[in-house]
C-alpha positions as CSV (number, residue, x, y, z in Angstrom):
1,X,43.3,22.6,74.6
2,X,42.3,20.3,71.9
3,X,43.5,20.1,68.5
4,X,41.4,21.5,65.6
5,X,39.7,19.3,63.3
6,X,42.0,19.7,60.4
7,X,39.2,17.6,57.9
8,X,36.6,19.5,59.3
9,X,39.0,22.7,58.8
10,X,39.3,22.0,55.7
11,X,36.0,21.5,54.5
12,X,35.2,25.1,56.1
13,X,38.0,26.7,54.3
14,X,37.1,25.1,50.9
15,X,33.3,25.7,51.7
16,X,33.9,29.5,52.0
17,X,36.1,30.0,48.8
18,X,33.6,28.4,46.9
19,X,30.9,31.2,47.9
20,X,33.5,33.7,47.0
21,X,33.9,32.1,43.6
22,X,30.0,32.4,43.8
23,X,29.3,35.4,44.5
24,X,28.5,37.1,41.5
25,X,26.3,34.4,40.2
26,X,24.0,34.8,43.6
27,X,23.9,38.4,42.9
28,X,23.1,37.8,38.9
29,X,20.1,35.6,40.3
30,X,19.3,37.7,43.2
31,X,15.9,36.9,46.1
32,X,13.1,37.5,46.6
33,X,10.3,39.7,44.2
34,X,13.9,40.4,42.4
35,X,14.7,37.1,41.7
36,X,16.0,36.9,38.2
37,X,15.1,33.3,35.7
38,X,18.8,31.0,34.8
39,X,18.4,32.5,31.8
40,X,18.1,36.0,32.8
41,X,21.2,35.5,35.2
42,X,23.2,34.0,32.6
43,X,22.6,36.9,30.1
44,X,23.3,39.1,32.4
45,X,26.7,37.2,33.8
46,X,27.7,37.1,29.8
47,X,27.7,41.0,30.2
48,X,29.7,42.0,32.9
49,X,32.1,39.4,31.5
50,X,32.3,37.1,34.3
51,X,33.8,33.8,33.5
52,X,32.8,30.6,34.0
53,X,35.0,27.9,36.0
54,X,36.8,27.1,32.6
55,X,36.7,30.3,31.5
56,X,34.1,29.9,28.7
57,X,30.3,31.7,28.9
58,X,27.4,30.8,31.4
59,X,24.6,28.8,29.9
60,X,20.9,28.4,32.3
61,X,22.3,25.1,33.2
62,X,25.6,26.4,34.4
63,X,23.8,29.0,36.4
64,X,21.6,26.2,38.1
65,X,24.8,23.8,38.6
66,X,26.5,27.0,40.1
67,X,23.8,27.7,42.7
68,X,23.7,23.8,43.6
69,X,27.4,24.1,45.1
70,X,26.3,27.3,46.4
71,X,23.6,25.6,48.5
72,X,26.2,23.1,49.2
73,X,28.9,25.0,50.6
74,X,26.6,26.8,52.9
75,X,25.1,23.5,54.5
76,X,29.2,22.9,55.2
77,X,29.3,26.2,56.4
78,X,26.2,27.3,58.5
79,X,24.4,23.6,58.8
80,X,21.1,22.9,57.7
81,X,18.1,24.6,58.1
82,X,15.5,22.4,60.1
C-alpha cells in the first residue's frame, strides 16, 4: 500500500479549516436571487458579532478578500470546475 501524500495532505487539511473559518461569511453573502452586496454581508457580519481574522470588524473589502480564499480552498479541495 502506498504512503499518503503528506504535502498533498496537508494542503487538504488546511484547505478545509479555512471553509470552516469561512463559513459564516458564505452564509452572510449567501446564492443565488438571495445573494446579499459586500456591504450588505459585512453589516450584517458586524451584527451577529463575528470577528474578523484579527479580531477587528468586517469592511466590503474584507468580505470580498474572505470569499477569494474561500474560492481558493475549494479548488484545493474539490478541483476546478471545467
Amino acid at each position: 500500500m502506498p504512503l499518503p501524500n503528506v504535502s498533498r495532505l496537508h494542503q487538504t487539511i488546511q484547505a478545509a479549516s479555512a471553509l470552516i473559518r469561512l463559513a459564516p461569511v458564505m452564509d452572510a453573502v449567501g446564492t443565488g436571487r438571495r445573494r446579499r452586496s459586500l456591504r450588505e454581508a459585512a453589516a450584517l457580519l458586524n451584527r451577529e458579532g463575528v470577528p474578523t481574522r484579527r479580531g477587528g470588524q468586517w469592511w466590503p473589502e474584507g468580505v470580498r478578500r474572505a470569499l477569494a480564499e474561500a474560492e481558493r480552498a475549494r479548488v484545493v479541495l474539490i478541483g476546478a470546475l471545467d
